[in-house]
Structures are given as C-alpha cells and as structure tokens.
C-alpha positions as CSV (number, residue, x, y, z in Angstrom):
1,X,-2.5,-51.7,0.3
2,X,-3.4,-54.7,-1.5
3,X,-7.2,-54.2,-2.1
4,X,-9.5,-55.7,-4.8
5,X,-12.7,-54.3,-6.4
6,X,-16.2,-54.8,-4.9
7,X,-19.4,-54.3,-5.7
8,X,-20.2,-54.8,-2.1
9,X,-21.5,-51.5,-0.3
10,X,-19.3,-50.3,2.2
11,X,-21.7,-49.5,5.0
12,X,-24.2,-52.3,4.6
13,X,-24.4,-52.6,8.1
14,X,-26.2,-49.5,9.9
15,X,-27.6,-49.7,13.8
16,X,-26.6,-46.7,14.4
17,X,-28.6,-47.3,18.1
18,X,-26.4,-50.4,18.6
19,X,-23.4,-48.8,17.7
20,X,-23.8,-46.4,20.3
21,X,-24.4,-48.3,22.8
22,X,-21.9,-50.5,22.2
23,X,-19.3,-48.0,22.1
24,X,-20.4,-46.6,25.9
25,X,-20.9,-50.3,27.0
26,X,-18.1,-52.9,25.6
27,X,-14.8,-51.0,27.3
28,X,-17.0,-51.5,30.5
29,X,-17.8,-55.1,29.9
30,X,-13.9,-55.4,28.7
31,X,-12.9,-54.7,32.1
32,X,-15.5,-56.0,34.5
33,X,-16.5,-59.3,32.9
34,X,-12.5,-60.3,31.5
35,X,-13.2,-59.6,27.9
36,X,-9.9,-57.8,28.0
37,X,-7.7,-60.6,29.3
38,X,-9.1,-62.5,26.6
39,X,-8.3,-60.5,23.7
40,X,-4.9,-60.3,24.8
41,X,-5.0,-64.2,24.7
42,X,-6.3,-64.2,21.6
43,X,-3.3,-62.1,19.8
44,X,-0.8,-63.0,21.5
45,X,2.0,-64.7,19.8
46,X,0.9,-63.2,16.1
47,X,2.7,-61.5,13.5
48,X,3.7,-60.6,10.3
49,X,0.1,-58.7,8.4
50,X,-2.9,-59.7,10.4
51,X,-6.8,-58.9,8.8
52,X,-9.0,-58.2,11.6
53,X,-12.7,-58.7,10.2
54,X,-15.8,-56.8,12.2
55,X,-13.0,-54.7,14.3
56,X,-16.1,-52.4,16.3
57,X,-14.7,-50.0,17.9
58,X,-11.0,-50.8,17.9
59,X,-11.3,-52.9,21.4
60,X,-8.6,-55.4,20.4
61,X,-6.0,-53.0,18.8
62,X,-4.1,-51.9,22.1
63,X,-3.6,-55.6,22.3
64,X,-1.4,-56.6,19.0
65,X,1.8,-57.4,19.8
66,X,5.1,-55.6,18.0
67,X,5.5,-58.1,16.2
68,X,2.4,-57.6,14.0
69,X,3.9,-55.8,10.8
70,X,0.3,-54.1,10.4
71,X,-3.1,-54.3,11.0
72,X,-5.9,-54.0,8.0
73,X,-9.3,-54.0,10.2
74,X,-12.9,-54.2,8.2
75,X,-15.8,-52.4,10.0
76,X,-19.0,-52.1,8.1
77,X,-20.8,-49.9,10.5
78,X,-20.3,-46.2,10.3
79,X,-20.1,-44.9,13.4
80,X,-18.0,-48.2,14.8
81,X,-15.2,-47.1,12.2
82,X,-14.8,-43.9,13.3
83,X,-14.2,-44.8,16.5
84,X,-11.6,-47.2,15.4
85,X,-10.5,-44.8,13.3
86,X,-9.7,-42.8,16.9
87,X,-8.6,-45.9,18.7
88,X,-6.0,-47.1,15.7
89,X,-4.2,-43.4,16.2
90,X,-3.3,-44.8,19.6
91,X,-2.2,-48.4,19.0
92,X,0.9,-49.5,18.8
93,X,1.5,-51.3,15.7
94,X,0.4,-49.8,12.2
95,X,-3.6,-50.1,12.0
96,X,-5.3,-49.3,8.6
97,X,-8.7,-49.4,9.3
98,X,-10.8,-49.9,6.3
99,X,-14.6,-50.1,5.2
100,X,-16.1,-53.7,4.0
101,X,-18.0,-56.3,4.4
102,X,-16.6,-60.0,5.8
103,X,-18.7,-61.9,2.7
104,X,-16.8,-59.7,0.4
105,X,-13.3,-58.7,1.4
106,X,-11.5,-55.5,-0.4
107,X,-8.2,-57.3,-0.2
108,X,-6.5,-59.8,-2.8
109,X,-6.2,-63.1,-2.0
110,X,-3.7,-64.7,0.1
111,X,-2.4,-61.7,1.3
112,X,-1.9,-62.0,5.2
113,X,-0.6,-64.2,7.8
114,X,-3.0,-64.1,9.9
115,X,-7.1,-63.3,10.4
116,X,-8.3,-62.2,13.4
117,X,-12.4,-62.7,14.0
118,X,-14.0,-61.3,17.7
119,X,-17.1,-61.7,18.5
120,X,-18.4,-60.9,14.9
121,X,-19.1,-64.3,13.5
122,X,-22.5,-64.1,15.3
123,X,-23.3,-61.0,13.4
124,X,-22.5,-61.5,9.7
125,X,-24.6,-61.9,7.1
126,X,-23.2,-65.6,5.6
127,X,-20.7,-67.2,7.9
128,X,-19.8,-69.7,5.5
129,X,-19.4,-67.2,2.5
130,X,-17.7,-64.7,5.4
131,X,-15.3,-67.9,6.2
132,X,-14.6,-68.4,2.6
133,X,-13.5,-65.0,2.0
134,X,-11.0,-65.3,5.5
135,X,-9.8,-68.4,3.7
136,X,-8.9,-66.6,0.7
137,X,-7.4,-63.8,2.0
138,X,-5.1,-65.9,4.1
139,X,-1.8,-67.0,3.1
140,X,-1.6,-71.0,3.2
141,X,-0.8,-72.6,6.7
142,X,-2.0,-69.3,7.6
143,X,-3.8,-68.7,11.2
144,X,-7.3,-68.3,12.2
145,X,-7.4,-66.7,15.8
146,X,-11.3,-66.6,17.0
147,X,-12.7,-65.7,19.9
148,X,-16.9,-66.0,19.5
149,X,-19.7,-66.9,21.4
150,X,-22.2,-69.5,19.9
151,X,-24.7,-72.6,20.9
152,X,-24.6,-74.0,24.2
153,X,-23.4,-77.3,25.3
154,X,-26.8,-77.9,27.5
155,X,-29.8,-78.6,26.2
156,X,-32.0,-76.2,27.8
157,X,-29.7,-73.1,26.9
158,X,-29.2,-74.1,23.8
159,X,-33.3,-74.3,23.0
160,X,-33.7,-70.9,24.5
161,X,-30.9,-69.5,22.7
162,X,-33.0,-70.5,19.5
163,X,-36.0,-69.0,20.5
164,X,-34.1,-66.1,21.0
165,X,-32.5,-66.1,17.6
166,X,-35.8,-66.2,16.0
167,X,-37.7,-63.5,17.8
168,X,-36.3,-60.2,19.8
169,X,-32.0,-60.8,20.2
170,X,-31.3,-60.3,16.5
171,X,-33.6,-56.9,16.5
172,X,-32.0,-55.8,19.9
173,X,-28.5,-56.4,19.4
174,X,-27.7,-55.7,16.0
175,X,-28.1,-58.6,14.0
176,X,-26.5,-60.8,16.8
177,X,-27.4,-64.5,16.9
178,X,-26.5,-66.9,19.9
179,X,-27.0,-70.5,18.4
180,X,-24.7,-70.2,15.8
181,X,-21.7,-73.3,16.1
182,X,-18.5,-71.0,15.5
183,X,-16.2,-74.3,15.6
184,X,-18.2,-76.5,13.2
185,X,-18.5,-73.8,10.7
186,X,-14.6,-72.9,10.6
187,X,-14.2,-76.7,10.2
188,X,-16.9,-76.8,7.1
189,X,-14.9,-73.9,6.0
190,X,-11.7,-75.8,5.1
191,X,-9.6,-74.7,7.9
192,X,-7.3,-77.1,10.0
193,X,-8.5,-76.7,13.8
194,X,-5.9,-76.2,16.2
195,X,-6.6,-75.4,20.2
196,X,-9.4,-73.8,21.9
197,X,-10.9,-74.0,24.6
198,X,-14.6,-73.3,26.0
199,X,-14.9,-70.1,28.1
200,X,-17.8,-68.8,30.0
201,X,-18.4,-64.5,29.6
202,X,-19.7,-63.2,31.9
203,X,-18.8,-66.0,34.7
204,X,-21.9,-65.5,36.3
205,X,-24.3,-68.1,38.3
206,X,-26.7,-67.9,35.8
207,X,-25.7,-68.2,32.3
208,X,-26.9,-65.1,29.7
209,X,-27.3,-66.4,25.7
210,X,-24.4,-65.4,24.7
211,X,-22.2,-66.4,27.6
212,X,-21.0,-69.7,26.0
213,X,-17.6,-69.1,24.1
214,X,-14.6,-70.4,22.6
215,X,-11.2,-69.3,22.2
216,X,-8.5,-71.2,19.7
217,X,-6.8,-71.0,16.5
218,X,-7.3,-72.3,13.2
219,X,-4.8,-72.8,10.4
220,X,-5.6,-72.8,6.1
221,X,-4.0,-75.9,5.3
222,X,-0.8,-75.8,3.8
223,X,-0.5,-75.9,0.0
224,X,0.2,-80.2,-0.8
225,X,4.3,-80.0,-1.8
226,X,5.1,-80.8,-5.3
C-alpha cells in the first residue's frame, strides 16, 4: 500500500449524529430517488487502482466493476468507516478502506488510475486544496469520475441555496454546502473536463437544495511528450 506520512488527523471529521442518520437513510434514498442507478453510471467502465475519496458508508462499492484491480477508499468520519469497513467485506473487487482526509491524502503521488469523488465535494474542508491532492495522487491522463450536487442553474434556487449555506444546511447536514460549482472548481484544478451531464435528485416537482447535480469525467492532463 503506497501511503505517505501526514500530519493530518485521521478523524477530523466527527457528526456522529449525521453519520447515523445517514447510514439508516442513504440505502433508502439509493433506491427510491435513483441514486443507485447513478453510481453504477458513474463506475462503469473503470479500472486498473481507483481512490475513492469521502467513501461514507461503502454505497458505491457493490458497484465497481471487475475490472477495478482495487479500491483504496478515504473516510474521515468514524462511524462511516466502519460501516464501509462491513460493506468492503462484501464487494467484489479488492476494497482497502483507509482513514484520511481529501486535503491531505495518505497515498504517494501519482499512484492510481483513477479517483472517484460522490457526493463529498460539498463537504470538504478546501475543495481546491482537496482537488489538488486528487490531482497528485492521479497518474497523468488519469480519470476524474464525479458525481456532486452544487449551485443551481436558476436564479432563485441558486440565492436560496446561499442563504442556506450560510445559516442552518451546513449545521444540519454535516458540513454539507449546496452552492458550491463542482465543475468550475475541477476545471481551476488543472483537470481536462470530459462529459457530464446535469441530473436532477430527487426528480421531484419541486426542487430541494441539493437536487441540482452533475455526472461526468475528468482527466489530469497527460504529461507534454519529450
């Protein structure tokens, strides 16, 4: 296991309320609002070593296809790790799931094929240092898959998804923040944007914060030849 000293803390993430109710409620929302069908979009297609950064509660690891070599997933909150912990036993590809934080990754440098990011760059600390660190860790021409939600197209969500970020959502959802721009921060990052596409979770009548998404694939540019 290729890992690299830290002086990060391990579990510097703790919402230990969160976590638990995360853990009885996202399998639930997997199914009932699609969440499922889109992690399988995300992975499919990958392989060789893959980081997965912020992996919860394993969610995403039934989904890796055989042709992933193996899996190192980061989780910074205890009781989420644990339950990946469980949930990598079961997988079917080679999961190693490891304490860490995204802004300072325990791994050496260009080390994987492949990053995986779900629904976690609304929660860390420093995106741009968290997107850094993916950057390093990732071989060059190296993928990016990302599946997020961020800031609305429309106006009016958009404002109250701002309010939002600067009053209650952050304190209720464990550090969660719905006006971040996933896309224009993986750009600012250095990667090479490939497809996406705009999703809506839940597809309900009436749009929630953090129902605007997006769905793609970014690539670390390819070393310049000689």
């Amino acid at each position: 296991m290729p890992f690299r000293s830290t002086r990060t803390p391990h579990d510097v993430v703790h919402h230990p309320l969160f976590a638990r109710l995360y853990a009885r409620l996202s399998p639930v929302v997997d199914e009932r609002a699609g969440v499922g069908a889109h992690r399988q979009a995300l992975l499919t297609g990958l392989s060789g070593r893959v980081i997965e950064i912020g992996a919860g509660n394993g969610l995403n690891f039934p989904h890796y296809p055989g042709t992933v070599s193996e899996v190192v997933a980061i989780e910074p909150e205890r009781r989420l790790r644990r339950l990946a912990v469980e949930a990598a036993v079961r997988a079917g590809v080679p999961v190693d799931v490891v304490p860490g934080a995204a802004e300072a990754l325990p791994v050496k440098s260009e080390a994987f094929d492949a990053a995986v990011v779900s629904l976690v760059l609304c929660s860390v600390r420093d995106v741009r240092r968290s997107l850094a660190e993916l950057r390093r860790v990732l071989k060059p021409g190296g993928e990016l898959r990302f599946f997020e939600h961020g800031i609305a197209q429309g106006r009016v969500l958009a404002q109250v998804q701002r309010s939002l970020d600067r009053t209650v959502w952050p304190l209720v959802f464990g550090g969660c923040h719905t006006a971040r721009d996933p896309l224009a921060s993986i750009e600012a990052a250095g990667f090479e944007m490939g497809d996406y596409r705009r999703l809506r979770v839940p597809r309900t009548r009436v749009p929630v914060p953090s129902s605007p998404c997006v769905l793609g694939v970014a690539r670390r540019p390819a070393e310049p030849g000689p």
